[in-house]
N, C-alpha and C positions, 0 to 999 in steps of 0.2 A: 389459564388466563390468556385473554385474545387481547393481540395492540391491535384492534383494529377502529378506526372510529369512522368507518363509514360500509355501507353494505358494501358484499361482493360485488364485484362487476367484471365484466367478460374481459380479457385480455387483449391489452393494447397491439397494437396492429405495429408499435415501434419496439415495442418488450425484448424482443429478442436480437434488435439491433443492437439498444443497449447492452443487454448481458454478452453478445457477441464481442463488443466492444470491451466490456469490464474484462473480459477473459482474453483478448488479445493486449492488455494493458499489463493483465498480471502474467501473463507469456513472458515478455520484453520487460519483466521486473525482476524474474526469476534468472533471467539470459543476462544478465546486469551483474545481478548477487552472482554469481557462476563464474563470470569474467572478473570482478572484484575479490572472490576468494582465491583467485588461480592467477592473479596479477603481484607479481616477482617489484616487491619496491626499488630493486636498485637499478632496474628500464627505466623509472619513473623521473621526470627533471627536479632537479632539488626541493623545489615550492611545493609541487604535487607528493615529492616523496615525504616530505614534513609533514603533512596534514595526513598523508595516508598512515602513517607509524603514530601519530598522534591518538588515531584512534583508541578509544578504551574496548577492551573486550566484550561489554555490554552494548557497545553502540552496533557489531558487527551482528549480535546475537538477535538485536533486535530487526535489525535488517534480514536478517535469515526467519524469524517469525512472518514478519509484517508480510515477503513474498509469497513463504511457502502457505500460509492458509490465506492469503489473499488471493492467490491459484485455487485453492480446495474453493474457497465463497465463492469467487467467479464461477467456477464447473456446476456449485450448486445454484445458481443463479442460474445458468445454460437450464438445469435439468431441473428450475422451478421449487426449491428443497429450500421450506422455512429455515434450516440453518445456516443457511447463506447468510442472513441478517448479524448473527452471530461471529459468524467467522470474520464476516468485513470488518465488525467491528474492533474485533482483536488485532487484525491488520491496519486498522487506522491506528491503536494505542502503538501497535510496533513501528509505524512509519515515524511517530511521534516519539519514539521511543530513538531512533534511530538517530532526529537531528534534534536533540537532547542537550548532546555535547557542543555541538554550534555555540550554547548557550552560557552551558553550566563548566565547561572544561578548558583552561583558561590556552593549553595547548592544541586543541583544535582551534578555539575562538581565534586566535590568534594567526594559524598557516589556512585560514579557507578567505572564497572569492566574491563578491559579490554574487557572480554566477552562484555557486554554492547554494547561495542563500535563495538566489531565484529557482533553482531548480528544486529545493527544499519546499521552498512555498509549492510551487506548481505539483509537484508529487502530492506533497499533506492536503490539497485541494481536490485535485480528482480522487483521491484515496476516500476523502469524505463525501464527495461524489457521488461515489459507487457505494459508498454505506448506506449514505441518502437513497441510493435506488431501489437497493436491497428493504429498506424500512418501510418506503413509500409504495411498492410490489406485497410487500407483507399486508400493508392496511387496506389492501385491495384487495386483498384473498387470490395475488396472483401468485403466490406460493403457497404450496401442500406438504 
């Protein structure tokens, strides 16, 4: 079964700026989870250290999801690979997964910043983004 709903067409001349970009995103998402797993809470100022211990083990996990095949989609986006569309998408549900607790977890809700919350938005937006580019690549038949 094909999502495609419009013919082939040749490959856009900005295609791989994009995926360029989706894979330097998910780089510096992965170098983030890396610094956050290996970040010692007691450096941390009491506010930041609150919200960081707050976390539920499912919020980290999902954060470890949403980067690391968010890097696999990117590379398959570089390298043109229908499961790129797939893998984004996983990594949209895990970014969404991740600021979960913002909402439903009454000790995160409670120690996080406004910031937080913007940087939240801004991630779960290019995250869908790069999903979108990945979907809208697919109905072009600019992945194989």
């Amino acid at each position: 079964m094909t999502d495609r709903r419009f013919s082939p067409q040749p490959l856009a001349g900005w295609y791989m700026i994009g995926a360029v970009a989706a894979l330097l995103f998910a780089i510096a998402a992965c170098a983030a989870f890396v610094v956050d797993l290996r970040t010692d809470p007691t450096t941390l100022p009491l506010d930041q250290r609150a919200a960081f211990v707050a976390r539920p083990l499912w919020m980290v996990v999902g954060y470890g999801i949403a980067v690391c095949t968010g890097l696999a989609g990117a590379l398959m986006l570089l390298l043109r690979r229908k499961i790129a569309q797939p893998l984004l998408l996983v990594s949209l549900a895990g970014a969404a997964v991740t600021f979960l607790p913002f909402v439903l977890v009454p000790a995160v809700r409670d120690n996080i910043t406004t910031n937080d919350i913007a940087v939240a938005i801004v991630i779960l937006a290019i995250s869908w983004t790069i999903f979108w580019f990945a979907r809208h690549s697919s109905q072009r038949g600019w992945l194989h």
